[in-house]
DOZA-278061 format. One record per residue (C-alpha): residue in three letters; x, y, z. Coordinates in steps of 0.001 Angstrom, whole numbers. Each point is the difference from the previous one (the first is absolute). Layout:
<atoms>
+------+---------+---------+---------+
: lolo :       x :       y :       z :
+------+---------+---------+---------+
:  ALA :       X :       Y :       Z :
...
+------+---------+---------+---------+
</atoms>
This chain:
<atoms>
+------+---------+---------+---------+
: lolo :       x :       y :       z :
+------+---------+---------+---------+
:  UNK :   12410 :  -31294 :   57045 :
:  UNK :    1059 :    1698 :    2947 :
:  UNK :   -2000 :    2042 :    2741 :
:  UNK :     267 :    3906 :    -614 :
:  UNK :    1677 :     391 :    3595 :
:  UNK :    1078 :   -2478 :    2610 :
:  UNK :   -3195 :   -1257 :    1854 :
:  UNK :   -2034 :    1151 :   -2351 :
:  UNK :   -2620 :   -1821 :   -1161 :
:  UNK :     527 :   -1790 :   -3799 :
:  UNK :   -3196 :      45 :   -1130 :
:  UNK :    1137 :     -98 :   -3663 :
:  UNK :     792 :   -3778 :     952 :
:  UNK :   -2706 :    -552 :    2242 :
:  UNK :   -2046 :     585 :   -2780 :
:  UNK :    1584 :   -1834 :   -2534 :
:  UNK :    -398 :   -2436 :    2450 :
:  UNK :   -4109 :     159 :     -90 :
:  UNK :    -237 :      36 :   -3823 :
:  UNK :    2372 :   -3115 :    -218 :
:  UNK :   -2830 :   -1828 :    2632 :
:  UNK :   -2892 :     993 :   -1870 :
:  UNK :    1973 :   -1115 :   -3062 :
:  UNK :      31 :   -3721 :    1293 :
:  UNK :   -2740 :     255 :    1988 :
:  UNK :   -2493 :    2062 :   -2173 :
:  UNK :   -2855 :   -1182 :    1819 :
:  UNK :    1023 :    1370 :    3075 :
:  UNK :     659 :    3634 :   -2287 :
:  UNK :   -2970 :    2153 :    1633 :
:  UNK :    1151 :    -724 :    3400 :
:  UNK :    3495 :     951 :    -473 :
:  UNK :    -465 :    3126 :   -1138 :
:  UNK :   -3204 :     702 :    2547 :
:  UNK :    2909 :    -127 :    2447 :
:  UNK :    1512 :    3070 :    1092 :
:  UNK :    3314 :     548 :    1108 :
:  UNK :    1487 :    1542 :    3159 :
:  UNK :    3342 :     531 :    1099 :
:  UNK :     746 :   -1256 :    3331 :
:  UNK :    3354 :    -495 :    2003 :
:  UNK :   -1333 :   -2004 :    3008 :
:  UNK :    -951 :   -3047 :   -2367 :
:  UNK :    1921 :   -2717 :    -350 :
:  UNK :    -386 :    -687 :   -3749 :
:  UNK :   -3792 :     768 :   -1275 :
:  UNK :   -3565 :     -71 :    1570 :
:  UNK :   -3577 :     857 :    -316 :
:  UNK :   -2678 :     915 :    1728 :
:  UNK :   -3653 :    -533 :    -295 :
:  UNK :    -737 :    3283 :   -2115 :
:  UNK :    2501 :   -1627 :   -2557 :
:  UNK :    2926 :    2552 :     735 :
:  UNK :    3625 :   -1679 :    -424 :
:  UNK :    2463 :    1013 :    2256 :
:  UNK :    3529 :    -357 :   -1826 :
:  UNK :    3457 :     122 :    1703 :
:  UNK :    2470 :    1835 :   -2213 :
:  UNK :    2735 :   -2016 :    1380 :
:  UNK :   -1972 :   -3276 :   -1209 :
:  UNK :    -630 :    1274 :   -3304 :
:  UNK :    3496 :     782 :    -641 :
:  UNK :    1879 :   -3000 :    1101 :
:  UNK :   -2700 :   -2594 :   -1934 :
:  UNK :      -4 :    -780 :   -3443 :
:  UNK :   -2786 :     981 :   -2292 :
:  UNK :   -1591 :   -3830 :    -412 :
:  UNK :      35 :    -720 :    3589 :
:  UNK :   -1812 :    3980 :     729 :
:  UNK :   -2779 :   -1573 :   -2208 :
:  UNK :    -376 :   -2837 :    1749 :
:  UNK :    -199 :    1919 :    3228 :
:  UNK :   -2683 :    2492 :   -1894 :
:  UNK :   -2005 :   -3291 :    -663 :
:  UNK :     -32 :   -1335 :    3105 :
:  UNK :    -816 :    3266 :    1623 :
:  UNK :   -3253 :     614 :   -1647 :
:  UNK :   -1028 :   -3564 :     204 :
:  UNK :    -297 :     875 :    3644 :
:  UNK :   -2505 :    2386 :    -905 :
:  UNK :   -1905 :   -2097 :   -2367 :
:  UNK :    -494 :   -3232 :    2028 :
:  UNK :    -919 :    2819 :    2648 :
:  UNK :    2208 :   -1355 :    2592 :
:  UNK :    -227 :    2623 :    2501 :
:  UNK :   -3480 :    -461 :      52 :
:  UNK :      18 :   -3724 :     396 :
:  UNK :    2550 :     449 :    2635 :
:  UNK :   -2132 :    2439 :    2034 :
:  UNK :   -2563 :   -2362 :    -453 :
:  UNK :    2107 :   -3263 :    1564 :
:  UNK :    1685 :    2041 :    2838 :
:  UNK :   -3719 :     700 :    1262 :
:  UNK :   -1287 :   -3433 :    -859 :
:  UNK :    3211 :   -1662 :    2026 :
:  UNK :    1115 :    2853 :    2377 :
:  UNK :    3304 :     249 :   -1708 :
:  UNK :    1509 :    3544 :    1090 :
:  UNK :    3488 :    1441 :     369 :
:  UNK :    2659 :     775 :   -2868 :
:  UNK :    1261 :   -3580 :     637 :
:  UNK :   -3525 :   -1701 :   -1663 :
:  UNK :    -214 :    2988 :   -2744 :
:  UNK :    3351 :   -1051 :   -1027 :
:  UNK :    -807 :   -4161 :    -177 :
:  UNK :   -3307 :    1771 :   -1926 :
:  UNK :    2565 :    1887 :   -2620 :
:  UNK :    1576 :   -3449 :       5 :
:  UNK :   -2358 :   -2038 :    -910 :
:  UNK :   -1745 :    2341 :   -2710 :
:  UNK :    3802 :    -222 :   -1396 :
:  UNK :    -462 :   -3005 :    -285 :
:  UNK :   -3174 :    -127 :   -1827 :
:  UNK :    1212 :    2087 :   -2538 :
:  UNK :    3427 :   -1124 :    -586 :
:  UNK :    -780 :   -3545 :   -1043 :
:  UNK :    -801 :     393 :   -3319 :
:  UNK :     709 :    3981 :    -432 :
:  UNK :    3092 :    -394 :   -1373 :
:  UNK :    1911 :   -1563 :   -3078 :
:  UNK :   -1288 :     668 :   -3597 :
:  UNK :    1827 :    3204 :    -492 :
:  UNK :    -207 :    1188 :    3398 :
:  UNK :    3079 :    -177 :    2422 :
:  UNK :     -99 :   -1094 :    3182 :
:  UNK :     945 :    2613 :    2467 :
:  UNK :    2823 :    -903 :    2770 :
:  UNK :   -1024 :   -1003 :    3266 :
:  UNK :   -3802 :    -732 :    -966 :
:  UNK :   -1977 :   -2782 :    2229 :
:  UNK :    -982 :   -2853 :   -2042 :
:  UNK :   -2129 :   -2478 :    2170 :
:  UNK :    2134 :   -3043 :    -916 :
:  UNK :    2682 :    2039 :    2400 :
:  UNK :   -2336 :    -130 :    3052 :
:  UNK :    -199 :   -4096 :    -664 :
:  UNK :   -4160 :    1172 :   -1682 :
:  UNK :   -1938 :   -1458 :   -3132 :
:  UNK :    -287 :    2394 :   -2844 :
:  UNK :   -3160 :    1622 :   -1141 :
:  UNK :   -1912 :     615 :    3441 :
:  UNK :   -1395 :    3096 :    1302 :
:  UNK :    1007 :    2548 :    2247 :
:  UNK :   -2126 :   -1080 :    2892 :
:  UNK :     739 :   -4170 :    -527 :
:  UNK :    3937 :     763 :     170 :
:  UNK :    -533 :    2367 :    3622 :
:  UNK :   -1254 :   -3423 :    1518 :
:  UNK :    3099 :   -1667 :    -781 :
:  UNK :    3062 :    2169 :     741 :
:  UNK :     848 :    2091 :    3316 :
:  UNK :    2663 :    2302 :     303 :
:  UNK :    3675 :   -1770 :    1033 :
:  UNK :    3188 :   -1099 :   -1233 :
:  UNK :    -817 :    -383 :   -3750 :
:  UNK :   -2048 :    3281 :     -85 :
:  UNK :    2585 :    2151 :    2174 :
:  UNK :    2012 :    1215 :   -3250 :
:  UNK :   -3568 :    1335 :   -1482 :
:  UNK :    -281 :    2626 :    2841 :
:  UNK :    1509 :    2854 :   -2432 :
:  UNK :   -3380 :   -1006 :   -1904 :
:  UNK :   -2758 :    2963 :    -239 :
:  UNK :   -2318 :     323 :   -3191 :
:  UNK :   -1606 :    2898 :    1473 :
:  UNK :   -3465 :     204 :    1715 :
:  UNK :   -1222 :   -1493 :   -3637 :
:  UNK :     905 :   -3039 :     528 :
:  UNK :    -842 :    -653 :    3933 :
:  UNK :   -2155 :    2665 :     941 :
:  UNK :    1722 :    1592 :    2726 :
:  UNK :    1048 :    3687 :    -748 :
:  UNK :    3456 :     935 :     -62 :
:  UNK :    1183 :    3781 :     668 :
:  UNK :     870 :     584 :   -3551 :
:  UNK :   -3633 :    -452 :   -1127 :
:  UNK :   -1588 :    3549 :    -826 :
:  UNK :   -3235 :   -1796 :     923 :
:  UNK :   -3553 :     466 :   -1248 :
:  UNK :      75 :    3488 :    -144 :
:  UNK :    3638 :     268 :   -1650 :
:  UNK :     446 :     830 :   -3973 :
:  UNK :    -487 :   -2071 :   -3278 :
:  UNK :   -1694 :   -2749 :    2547 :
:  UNK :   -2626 :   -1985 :   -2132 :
:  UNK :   -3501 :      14 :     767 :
:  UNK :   -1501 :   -3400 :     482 :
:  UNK :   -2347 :     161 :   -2995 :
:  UNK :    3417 :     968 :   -1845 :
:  UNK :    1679 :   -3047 :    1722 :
:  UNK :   -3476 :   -2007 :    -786 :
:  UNK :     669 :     630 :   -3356 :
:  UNK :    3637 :    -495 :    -615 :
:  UNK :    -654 :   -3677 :    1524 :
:  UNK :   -2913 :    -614 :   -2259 :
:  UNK :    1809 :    1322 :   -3273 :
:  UNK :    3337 :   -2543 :     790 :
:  UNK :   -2873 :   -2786 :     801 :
:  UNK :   -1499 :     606 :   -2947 :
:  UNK :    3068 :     524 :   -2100 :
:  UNK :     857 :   -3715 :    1610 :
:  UNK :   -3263 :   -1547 :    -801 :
:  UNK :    -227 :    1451 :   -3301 :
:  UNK :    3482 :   -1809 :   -1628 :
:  UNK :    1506 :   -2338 :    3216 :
:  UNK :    2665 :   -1079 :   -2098 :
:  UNK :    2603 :   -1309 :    1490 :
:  UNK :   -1119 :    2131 :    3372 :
:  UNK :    1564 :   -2035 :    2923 :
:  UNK :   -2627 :   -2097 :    2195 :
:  UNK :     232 :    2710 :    2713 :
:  UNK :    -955 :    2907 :   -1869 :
:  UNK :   -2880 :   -1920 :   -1719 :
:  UNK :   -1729 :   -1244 :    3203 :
:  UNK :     135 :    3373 :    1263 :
:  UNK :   -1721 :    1746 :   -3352 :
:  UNK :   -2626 :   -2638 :     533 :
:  UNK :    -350 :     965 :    3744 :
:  UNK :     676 :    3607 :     192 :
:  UNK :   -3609 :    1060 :     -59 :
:  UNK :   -1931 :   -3055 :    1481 :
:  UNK :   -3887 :     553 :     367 :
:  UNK :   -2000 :     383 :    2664 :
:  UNK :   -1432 :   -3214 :    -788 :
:  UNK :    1528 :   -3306 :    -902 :
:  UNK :    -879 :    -833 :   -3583 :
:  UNK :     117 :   -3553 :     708 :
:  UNK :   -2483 :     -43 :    2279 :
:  UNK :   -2272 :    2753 :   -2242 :
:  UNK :    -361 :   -2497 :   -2901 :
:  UNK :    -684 :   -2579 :    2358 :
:  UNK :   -2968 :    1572 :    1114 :
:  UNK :   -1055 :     897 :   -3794 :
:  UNK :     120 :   -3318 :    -519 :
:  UNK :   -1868 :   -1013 :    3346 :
:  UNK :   -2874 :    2352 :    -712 :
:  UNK :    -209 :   -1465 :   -3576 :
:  UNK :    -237 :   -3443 :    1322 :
:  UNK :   -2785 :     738 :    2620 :
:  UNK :   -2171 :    2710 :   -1741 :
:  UNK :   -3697 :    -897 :   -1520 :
:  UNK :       6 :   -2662 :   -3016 :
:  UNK :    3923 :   -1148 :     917 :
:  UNK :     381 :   -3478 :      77 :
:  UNK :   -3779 :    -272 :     146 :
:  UNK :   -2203 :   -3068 :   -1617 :
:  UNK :   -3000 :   -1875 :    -225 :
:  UNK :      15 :   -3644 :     888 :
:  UNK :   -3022 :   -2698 :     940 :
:  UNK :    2195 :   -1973 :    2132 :
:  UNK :   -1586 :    2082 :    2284 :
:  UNK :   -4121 :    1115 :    -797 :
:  UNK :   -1144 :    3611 :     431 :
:  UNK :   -1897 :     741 :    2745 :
:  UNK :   -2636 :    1495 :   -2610 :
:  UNK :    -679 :   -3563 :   -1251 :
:  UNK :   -2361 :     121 :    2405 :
:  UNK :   -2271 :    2212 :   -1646 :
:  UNK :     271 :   -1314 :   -3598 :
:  UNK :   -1690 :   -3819 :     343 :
:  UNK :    1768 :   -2177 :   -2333 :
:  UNK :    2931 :    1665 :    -873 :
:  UNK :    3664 :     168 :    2072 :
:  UNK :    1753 :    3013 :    -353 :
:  UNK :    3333 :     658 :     254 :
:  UNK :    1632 :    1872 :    2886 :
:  UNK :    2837 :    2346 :    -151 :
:  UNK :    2999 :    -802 :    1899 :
:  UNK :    3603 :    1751 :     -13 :
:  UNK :    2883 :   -1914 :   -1144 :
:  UNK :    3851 :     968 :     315 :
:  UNK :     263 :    2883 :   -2875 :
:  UNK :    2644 :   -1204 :   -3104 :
:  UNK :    2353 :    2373 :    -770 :
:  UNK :    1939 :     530 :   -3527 :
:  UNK :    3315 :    2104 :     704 :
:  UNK :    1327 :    1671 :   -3101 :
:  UNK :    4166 :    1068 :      65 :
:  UNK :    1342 :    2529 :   -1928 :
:  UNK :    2995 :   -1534 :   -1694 :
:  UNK :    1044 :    2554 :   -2825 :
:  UNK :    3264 :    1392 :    -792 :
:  UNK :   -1141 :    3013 :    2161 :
:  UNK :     199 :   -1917 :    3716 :
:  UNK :    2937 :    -383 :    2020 :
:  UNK :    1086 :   -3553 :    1261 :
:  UNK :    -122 :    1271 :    3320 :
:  UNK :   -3593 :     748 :    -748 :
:  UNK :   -1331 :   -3502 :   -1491 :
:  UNK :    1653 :    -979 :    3267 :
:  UNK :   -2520 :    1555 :    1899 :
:  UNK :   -2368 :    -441 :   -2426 :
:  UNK :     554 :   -4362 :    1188 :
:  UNK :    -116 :    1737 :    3717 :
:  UNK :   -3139 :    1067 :    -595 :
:  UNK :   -1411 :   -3239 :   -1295 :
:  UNK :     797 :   -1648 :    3056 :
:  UNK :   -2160 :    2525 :    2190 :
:  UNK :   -2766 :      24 :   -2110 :
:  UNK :    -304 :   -3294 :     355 :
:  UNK :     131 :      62 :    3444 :
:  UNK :   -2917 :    2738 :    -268 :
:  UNK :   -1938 :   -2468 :   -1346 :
:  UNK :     297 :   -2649 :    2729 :
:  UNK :    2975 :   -1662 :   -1112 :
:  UNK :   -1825 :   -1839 :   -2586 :
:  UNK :    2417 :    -107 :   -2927 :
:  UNK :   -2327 :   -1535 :   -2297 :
:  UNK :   -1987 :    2974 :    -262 :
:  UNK :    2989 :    2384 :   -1191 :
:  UNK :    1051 :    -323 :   -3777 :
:  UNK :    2824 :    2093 :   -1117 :
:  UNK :     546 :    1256 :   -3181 :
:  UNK :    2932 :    1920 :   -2149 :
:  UNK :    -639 :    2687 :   -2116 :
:  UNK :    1842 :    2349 :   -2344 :
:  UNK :   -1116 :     933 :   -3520 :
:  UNK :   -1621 :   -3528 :     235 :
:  UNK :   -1775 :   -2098 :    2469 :
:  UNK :    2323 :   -3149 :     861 :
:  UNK :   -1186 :   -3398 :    1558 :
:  UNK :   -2179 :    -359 :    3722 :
:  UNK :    1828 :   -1210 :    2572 :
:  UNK :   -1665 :   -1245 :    2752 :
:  UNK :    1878 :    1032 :    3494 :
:  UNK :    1805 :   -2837 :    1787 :
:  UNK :    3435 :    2080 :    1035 :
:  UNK :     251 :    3553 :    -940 :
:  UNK :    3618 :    -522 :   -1113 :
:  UNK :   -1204 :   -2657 :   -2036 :
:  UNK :   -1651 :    2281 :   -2926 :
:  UNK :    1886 :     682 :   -2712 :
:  UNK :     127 :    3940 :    -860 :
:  UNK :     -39 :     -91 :   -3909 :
:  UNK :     -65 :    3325 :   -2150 :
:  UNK :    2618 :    2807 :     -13 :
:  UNK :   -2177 :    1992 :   -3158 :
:  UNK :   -2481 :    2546 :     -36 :
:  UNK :   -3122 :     420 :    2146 :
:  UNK :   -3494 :    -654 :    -775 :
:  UNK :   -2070 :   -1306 :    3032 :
:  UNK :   -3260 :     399 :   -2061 :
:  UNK :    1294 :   -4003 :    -965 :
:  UNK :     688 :   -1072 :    3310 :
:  UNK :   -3682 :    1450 :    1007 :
:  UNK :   -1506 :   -1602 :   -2412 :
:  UNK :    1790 :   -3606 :     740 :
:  UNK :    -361 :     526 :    3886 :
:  UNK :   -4209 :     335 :    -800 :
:  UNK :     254 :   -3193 :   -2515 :
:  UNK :    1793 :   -2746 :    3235 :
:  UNK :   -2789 :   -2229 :     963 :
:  UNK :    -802 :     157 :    2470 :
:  UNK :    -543 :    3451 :    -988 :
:  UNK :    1688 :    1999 :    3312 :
:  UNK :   -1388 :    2429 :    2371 :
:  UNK :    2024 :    2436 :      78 :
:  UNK :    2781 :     927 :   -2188 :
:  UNK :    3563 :    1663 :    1762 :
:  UNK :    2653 :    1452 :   -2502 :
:  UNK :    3664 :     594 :     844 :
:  UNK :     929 :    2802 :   -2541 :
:  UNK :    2108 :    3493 :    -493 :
:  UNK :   -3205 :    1792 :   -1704 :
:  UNK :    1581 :     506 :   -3416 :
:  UNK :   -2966 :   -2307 :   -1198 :
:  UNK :   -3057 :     449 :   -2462 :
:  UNK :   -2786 :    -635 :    2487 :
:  UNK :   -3281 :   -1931 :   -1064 :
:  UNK :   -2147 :    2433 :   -1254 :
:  UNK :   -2908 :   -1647 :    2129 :
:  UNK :    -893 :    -611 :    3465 :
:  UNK :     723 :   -4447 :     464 :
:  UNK :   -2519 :   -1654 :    1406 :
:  UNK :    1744 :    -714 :    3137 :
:  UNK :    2144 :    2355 :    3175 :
:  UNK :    3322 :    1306 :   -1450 :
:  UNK :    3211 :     728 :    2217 :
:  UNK :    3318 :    1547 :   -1486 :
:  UNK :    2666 :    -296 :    1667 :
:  UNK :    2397 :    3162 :   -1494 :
:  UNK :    3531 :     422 :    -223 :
:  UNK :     679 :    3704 :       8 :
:  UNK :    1854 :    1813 :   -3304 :
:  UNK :    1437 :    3364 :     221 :
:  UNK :     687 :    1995 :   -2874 :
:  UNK :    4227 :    -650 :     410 :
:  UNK :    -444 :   -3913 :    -702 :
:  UNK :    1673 :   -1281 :   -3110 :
:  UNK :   -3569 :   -1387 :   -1310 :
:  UNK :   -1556 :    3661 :    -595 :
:  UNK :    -622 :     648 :   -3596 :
:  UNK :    3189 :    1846 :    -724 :
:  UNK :   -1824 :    1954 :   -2946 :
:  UNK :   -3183 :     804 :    1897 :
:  UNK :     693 :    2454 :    2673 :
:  UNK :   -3651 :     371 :     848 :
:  UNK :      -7 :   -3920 :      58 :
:  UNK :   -1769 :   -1506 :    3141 :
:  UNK :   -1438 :   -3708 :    -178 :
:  UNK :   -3619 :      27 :     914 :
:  UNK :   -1740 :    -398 :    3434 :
:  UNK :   -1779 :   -3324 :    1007 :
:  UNK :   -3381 :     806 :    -700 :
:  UNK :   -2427 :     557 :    2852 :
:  UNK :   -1248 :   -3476 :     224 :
:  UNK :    2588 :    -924 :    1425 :
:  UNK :    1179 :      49 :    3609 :
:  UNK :    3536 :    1217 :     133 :
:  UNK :    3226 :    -130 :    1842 :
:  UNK :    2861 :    1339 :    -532 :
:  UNK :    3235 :   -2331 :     632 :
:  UNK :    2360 :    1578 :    2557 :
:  UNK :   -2052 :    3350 :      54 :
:  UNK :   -3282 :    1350 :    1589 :
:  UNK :   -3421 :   -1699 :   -1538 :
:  UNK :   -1501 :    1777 :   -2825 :
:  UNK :   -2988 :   -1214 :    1689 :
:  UNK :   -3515 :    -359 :   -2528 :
+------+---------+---------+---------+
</atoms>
């Protein structure tokens, strides 16, 4: 299809263009079509800026097939998602990089970022696009490793027609329309066109590429590191009243004194023992039982490092065997069926020596125990959201219960739902 008049923008194949990315890329749908469009004759090919505006030269448009436009539409708004203008903002100030010279290694190396694994599976590779395996770099690094290992010389000079717009390096070009210009996004809007595509990714990773799925777990870190969160759950557990605690006469009570004739036992604190309880139903990722083992490991350094205090069990629809913890990697992670923790509670309470404290590794869609065990509880929970492929496809009102309030919670890769 041709332009209505020389120079004039095609936007008939620009947008054919859009709908064929979202086609192969549906995850990355929302974003595409947040994206609005604006002619400009002083780009070079396309180009963003922060208020997710893309600037589109009609000359580019017209001499560049259809498949490779998508690809360019693709890489465009990844700029936007991985929010490299604000991560390059955020280096120049950190390393005193200024000048057009270090904005354009910055647009460089977030190329390079995104082009490693963008491409293939439907989508084209667009001519001319910087692939870090051309700069001598390893694949799958960020933005900010590959600036430490590249300057600007003899196998960058052919790059300098490079510009993905103030989007992707944070320096404002004199095409932007700026903050105050039309059909800019807000940054709740832009908040929320990130969080929809991370959820969207999340929700059904498929056959996402590595890139895309490390940033939908990243996009919206929390203020606090989980990691460290649950190790303070479990901490507290350890060291709070009755934890670890028995009586013993290898030592006599003080109050023996008082009661001729008899010895009484004293009370002294041992290290607590600790029952961990995984999740292993259908319903939890690989990459999650991964951390799951991660986890084991920390606990038992929470603990003092005694590994013969932590026992690990599986649990789907059924309890499976006790393991006690010599390596982490070492446990076998047996289930793949339904979930019913109520069993792995009730196993957990029958080890002897009966444990402590009990931590479970789960994703909530559980039966709980309908009482209160007679020992601390922490859960560990992988987040759902209503677009994962476990949701009850004939419930829409369907959401798996809370933990009950006995327990002290923490949500996995999220803020504490702290109890």
């Amino acid at each position: 299809m041709t332009p209505d008049a020389p120079g004039t923008l095609d936007l008939d194949k620009l947008f054919a263009a859009r709908l064929y990315a979202a086609r192969v890329r549906p995850y990355l749908a929302t974003a595409l079509f947040a994206l609005h469009t604006v002619e400009s004759r002083r780009v070079p090919t396309m180009a963003v800026d922060r208020h997710w505006r893309c600037y589109v030269s009609p000359a580019f448009v017209a001499r560049t097939p259809v498949e490779e436009l998508a690809g360019v539409w693709v890489h465009e708004v990844s700029h936007l998602l991985r929010d490299h203008h604000g991560r390059s903002d955020r280096v120049a100030r950190e390393r005193g990089l200024t000048g057009p010279g270090e904005r354009l290694r910055m647009n460089i190396a977030a190329d390079c970022e995104i082009n490693d694994d963008v491409f293939g599976e439907g989508l084209v590779r667009p001519g001319g696009s910087v692939e870090p395996g051309s700069l001598g770099l390893t694949e799958g690094e960020l933005m900010e490793d590959y600036l430490r290992q590249f300057g600007l010389g003899p196998v960058t000079q052919s790059l300098a027609w490079l510009d993905c717009g103030s989007g992707a390096d944070g320096l404002e070009r004199e095409w932007d329309l700026g903050p105050g210009g039309a059909h800019g996004l807000s940054a709740q809007e832009r908040d929320a066109v990130r969080f929809r595509v991370a959820q969207g990714i999340k929700g059904r990773p498929g056959h996402t590429p590595r890139g895309w799925r490390r940033w939908a777990e990243e996009a919206f870190h929390p203020p606090q590191p989980w990691r460290e969160l649950l190790g303070a759950a479990v901490r507290s557990a350890t060291s709070g009243p009755g934890a670890g605690e028995d009586y013993t006469y290898g030592r006599p009570s003080r109050r023996s004194a008082g009661v001729p004739g008899a010895v009484l036992p004293s009370l002294r604190r041992r290290p607590p023992r600790v029952c961990v309880v995984i999740d292993t139903s259908g319903s939890v990722s690989d990459a999650e039982l991964g951390s799951a083992l991660r986890e084991v490991a920390a606990i038992s350094c929470a603990v003092g490092g005694r590994r013969d205090l932590v026992t690990v069990l599986t649990c789907d629809a059924a309890a499976r065997l006790v393991h006690p913890l010599c390596r982490a990697e070492g446990i076998p992670l047996v289930g793949g069926g339904g979930t019913d923790l109520r069993t792995g509670f009730a196993k957990a309470l029958r080890v002897r020596p009966r444990p402590d404290f009990v931590v479970v590794l789960t994703d909530g869609q559980t039966p709980w125990p309908d009482t209160r065990p007679p020992c601390r509880t922490v859960v560990g929970l992988f987040p759902r959201h209503r677009s994962a492929p476990d949701w009850r496809e004939d419930d829409a009102d369907y959401v798996p219960d809370s933990p009950p309030d006995w327990a002290r919670v923490v949500v996995i890769g999220s803020a504490p739902a702290d109890r």
